[in-house]
N, CA, C and O atoms as CSV, one atom per row, in Angstrom:
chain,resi,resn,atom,element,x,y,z
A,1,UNK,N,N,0.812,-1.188,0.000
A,1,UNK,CA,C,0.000,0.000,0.000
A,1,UNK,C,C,0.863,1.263,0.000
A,1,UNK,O,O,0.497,2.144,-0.777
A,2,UNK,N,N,2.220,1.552,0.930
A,2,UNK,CA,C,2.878,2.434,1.005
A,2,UNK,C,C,3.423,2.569,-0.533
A,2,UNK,O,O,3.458,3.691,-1.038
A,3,UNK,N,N,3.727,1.748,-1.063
A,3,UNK,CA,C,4.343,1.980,-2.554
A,3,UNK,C,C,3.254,2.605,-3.775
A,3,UNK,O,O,3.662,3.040,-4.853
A,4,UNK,N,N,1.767,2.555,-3.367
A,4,UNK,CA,C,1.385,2.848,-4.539
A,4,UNK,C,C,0.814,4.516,-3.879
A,4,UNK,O,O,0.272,5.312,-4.646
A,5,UNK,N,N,1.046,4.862,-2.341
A,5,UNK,CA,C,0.500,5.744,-1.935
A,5,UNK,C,C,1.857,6.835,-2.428
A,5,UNK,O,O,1.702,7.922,-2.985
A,6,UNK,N,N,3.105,6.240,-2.073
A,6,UNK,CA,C,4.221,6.708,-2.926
A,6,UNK,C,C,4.746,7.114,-4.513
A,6,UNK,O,O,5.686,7.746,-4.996
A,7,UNK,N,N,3.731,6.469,-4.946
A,7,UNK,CA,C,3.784,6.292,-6.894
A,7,UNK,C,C,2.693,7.410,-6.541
A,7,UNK,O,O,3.201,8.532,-6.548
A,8,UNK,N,N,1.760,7.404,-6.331
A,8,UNK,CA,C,0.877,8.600,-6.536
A,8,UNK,C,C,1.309,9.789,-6.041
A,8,UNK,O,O,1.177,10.772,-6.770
A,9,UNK,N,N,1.857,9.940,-4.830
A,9,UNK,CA,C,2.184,11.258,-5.138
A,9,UNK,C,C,3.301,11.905,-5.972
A,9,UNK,O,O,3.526,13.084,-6.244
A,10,UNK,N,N,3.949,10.731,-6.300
A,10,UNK,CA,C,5.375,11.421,-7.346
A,10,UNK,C,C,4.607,11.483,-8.377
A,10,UNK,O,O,5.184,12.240,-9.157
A,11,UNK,N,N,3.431,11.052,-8.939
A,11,UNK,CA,C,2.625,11.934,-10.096
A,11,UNK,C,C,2.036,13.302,-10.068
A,11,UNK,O,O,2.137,14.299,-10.782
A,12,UNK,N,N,1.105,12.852,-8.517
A,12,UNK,CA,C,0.060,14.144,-8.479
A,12,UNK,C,C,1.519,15.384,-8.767
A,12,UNK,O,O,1.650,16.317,-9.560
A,13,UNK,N,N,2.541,14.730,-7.548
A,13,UNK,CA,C,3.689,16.614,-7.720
A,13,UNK,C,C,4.392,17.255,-9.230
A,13,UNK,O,O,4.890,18.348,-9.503
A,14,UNK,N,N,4.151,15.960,-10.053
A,14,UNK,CA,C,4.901,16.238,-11.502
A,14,UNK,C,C,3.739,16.853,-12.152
A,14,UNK,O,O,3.979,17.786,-12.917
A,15,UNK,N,N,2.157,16.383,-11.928
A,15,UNK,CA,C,1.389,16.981,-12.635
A,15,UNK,C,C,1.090,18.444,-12.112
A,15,UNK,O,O,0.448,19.091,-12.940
A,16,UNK,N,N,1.412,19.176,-10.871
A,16,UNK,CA,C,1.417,20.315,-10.256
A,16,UNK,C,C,2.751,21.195,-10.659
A,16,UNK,O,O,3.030,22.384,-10.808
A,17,UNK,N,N,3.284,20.167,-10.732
A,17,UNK,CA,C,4.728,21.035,-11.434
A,17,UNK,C,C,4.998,21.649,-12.823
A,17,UNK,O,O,5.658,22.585,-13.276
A,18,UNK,N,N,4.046,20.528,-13.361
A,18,UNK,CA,C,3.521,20.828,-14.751
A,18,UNK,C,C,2.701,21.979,-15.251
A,18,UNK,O,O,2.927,22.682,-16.236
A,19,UNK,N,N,1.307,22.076,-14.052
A,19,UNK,CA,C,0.351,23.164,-14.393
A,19,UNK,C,C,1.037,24.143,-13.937
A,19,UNK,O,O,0.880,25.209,-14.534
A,20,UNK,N,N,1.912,24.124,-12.873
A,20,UNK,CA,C,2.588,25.463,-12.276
A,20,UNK,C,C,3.368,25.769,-13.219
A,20,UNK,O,O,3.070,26.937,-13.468
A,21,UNK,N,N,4.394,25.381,-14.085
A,21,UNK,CA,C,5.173,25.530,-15.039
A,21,UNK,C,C,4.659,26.690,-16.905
A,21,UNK,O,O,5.168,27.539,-17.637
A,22,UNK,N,N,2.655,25.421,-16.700
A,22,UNK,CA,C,2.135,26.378,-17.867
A,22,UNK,C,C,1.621,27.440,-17.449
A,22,UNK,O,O,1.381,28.360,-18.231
A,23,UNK,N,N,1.353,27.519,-16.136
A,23,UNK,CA,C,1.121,28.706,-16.253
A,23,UNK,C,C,2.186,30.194,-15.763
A,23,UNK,O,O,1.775,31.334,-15.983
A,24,UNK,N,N,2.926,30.052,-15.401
A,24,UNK,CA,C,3.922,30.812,-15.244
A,24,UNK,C,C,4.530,31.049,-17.380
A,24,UNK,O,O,4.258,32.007,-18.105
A,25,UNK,N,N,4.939,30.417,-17.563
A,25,UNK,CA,C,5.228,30.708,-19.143
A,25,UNK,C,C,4.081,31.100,-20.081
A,25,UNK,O,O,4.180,31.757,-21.117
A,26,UNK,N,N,2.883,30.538,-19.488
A,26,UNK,CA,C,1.943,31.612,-21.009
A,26,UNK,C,C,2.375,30.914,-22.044
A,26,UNK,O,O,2.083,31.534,-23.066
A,27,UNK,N,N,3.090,29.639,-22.352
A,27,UNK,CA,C,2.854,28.932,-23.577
A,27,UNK,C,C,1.999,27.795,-23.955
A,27,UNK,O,O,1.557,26.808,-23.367
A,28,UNK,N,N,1.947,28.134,-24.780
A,28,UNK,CA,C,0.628,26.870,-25.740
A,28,UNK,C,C,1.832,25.775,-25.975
A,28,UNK,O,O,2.973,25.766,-26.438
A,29,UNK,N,N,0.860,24.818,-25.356
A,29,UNK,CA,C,2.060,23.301,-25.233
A,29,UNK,C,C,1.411,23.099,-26.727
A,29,UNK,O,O,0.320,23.390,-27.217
A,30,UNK,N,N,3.146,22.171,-27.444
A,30,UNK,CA,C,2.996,22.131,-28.549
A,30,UNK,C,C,4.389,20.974,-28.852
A,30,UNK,O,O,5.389,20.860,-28.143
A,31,UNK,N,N,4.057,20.187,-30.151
A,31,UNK,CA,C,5.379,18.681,-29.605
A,31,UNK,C,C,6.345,19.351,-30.128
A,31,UNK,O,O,6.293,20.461,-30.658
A,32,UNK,N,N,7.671,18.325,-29.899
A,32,UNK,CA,C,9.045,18.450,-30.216
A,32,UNK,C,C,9.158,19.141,-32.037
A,32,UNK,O,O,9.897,20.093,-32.285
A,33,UNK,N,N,8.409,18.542,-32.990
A,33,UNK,CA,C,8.589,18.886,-34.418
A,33,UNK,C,C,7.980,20.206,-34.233
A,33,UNK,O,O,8.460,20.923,-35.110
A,34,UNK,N,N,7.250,20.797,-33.598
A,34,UNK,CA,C,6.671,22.111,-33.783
A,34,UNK,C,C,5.310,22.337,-35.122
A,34,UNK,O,O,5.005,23.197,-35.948
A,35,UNK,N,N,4.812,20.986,-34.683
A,35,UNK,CA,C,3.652,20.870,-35.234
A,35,UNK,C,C,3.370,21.247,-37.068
A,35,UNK,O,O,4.308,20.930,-37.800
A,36,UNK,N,N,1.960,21.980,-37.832
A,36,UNK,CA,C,1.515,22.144,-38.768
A,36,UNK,C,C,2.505,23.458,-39.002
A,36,UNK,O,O,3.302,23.226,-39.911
A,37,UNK,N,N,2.614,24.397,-38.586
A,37,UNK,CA,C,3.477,24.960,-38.871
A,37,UNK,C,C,4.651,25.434,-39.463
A,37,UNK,O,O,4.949,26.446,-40.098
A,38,UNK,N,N,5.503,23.972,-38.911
A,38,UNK,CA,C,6.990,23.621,-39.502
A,38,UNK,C,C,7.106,23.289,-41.009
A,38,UNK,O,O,7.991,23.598,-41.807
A,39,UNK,N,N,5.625,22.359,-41.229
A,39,UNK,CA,C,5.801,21.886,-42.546
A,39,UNK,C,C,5.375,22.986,-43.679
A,39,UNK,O,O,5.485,22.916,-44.903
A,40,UNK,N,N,4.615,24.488,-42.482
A,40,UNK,CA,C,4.497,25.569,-43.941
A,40,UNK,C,C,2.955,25.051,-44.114
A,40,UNK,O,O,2.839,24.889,-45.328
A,41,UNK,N,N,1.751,24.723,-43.507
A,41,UNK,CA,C,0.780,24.954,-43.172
A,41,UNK,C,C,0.170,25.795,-42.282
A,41,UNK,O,O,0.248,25.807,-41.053
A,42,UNK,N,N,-0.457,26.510,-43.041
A,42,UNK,CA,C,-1.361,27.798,-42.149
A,42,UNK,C,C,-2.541,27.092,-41.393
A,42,UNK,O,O,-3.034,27.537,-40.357
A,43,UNK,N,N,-2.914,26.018,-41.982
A,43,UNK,CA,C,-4.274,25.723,-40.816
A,43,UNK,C,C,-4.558,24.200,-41.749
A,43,UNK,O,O,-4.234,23.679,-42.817
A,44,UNK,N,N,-5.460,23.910,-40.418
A,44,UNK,CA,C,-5.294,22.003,-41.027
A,44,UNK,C,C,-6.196,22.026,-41.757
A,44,UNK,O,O,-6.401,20.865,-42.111
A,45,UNK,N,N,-7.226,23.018,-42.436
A,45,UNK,CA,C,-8.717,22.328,-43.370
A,45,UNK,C,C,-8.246,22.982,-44.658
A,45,UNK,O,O,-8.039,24.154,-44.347
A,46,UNK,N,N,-7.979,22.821,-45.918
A,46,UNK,CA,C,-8.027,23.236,-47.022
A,46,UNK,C,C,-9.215,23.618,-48.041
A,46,UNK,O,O,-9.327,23.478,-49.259
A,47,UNK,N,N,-10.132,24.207,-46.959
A,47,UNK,CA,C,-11.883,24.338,-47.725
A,47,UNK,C,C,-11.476,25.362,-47.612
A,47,UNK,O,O,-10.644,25.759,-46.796
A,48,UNK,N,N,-12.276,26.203,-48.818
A,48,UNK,CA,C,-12.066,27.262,-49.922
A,48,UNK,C,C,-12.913,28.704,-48.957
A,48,UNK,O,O,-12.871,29.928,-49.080
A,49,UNK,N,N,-13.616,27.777,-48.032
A,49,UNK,CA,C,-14.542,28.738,-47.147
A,49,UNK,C,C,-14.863,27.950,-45.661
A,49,UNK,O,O,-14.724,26.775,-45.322
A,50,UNK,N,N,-15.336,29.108,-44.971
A,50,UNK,CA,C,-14.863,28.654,-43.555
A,50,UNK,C,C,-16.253,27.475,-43.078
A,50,UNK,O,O,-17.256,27.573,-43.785
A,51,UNK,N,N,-16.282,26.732,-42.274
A,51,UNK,CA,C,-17.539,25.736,-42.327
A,51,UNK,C,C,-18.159,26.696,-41.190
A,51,UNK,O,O,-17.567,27.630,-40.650
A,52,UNK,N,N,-19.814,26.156,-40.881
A,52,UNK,CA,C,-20.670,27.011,-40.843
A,52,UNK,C,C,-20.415,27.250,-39.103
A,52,UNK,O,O,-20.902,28.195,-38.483
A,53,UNK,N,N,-19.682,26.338,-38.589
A,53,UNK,CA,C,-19.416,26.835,-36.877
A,53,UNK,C,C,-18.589,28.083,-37.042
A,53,UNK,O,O,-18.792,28.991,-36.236
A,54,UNK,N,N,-17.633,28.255,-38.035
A,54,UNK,CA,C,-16.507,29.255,-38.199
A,54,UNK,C,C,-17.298,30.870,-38.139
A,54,UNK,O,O,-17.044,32.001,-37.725
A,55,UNK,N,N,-18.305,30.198,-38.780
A,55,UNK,CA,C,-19.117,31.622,-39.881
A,55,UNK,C,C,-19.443,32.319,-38.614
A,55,UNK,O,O,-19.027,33.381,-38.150
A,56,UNK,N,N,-20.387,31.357,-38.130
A,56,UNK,CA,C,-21.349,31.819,-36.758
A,56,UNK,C,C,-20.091,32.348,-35.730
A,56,UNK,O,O,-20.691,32.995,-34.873
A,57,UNK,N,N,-19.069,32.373,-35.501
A,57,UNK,CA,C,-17.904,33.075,-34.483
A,57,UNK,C,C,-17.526,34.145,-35.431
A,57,UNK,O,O,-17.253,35.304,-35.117
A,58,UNK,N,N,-17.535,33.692,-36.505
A,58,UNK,CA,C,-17.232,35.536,-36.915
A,58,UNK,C,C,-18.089,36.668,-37.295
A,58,UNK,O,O,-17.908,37.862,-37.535
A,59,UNK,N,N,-19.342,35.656,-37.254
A,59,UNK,CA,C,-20.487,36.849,-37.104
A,59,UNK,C,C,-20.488,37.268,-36.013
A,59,UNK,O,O,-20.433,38.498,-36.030
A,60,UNK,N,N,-20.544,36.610,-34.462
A,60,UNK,CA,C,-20.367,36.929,-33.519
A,60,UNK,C,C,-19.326,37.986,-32.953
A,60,UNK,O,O,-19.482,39.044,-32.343
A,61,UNK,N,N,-18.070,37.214,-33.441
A,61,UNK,CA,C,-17.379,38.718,-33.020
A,61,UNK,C,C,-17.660,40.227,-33.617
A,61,UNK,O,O,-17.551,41.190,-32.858
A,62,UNK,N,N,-18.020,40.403,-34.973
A,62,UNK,CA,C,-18.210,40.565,-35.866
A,62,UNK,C,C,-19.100,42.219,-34.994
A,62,UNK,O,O,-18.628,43.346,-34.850
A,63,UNK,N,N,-20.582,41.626,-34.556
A,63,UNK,CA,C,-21.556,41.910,-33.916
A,63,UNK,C,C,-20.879,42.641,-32.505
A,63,UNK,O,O,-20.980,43.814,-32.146
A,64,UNK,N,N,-20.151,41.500,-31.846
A,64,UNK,CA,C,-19.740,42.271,-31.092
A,64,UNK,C,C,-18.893,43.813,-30.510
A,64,UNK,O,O,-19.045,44.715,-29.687
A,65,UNK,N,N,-17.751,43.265,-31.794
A,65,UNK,CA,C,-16.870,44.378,-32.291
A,65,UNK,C,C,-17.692,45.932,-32.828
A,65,UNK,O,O,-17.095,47.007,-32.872
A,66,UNK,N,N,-18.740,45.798,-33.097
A,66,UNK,CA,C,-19.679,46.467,-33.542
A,66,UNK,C,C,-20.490,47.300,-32.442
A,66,UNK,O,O,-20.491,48.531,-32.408
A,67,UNK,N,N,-21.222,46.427,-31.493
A,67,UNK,CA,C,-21.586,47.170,-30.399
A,67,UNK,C,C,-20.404,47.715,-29.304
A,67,UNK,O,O,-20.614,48.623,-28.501
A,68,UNK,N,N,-19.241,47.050,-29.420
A,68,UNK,CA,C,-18.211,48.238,-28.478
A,68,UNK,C,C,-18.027,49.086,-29.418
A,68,UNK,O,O,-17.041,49.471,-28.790
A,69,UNK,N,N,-18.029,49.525,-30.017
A,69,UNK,CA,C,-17.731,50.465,-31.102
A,69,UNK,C,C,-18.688,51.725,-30.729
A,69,UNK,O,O,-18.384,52.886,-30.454
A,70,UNK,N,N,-20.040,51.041,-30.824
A,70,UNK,CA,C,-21.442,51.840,-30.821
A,70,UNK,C,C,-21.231,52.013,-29.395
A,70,UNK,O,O,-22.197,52.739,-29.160
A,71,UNK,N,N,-20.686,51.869,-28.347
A,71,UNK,CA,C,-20.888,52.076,-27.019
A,71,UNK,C,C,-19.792,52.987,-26.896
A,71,UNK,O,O,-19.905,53.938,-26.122
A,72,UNK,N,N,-18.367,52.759,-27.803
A,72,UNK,CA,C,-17.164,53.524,-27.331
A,72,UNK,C,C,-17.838,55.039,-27.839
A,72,UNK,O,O,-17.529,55.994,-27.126
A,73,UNK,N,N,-18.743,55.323,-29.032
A,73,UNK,CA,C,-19.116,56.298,-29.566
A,73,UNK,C,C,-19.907,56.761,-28.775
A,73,UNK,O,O,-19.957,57.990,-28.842
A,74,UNK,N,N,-20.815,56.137,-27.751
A,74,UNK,CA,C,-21.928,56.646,-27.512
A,74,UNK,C,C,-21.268,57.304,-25.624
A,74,UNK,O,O,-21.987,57.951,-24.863
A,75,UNK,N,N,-19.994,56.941,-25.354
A,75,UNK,CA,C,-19.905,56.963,-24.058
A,75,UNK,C,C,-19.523,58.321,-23.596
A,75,UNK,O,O,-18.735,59.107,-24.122
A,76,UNK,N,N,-20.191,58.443,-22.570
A,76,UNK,CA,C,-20.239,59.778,-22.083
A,76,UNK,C,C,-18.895,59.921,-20.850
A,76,UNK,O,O,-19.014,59.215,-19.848
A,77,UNK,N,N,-17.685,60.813,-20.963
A,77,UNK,CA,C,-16.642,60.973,-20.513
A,77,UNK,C,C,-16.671,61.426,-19.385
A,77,UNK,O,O,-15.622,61.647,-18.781
């Protein structure tokens, strides 16, 4: 029992060491080759247009970007 109460915590502290680690650096974990990137790909779908979840987030921001706009105009100093 002592050995597996021992194996667990030398995980739980590597996996705390881990989240403490991402978050102190602010980097996007990413593998050793450096992913789609390296090979000179901009993005993994080669459709000519964005699919319809894409559309709906950039209408959204879209909209949004729009009403701070209308609010930055409308705001009283």
């Amino acid at each position: 029992m002592s050995t597996f109460l021992l194996a667990f915590a030398f995980f739980l502290v590597m996996v705390v060491a881990m989240a403490i680690g991402y978050l102190l650096q602010r980097k996007s974990i990413s593998g050793s080759c450096g992913g789609l990137g390296a090979l000179g790909i901009e993005k993994a779908c080669d459709c000519p247009e964005p699919c319809d979840r894409k559309k709906a987030r950039m209408e959204k921001a879209e909209a949004r970007e729009k009403k701070l706009k209308e609010w930055q105009e409308n705001q009283i100093l």
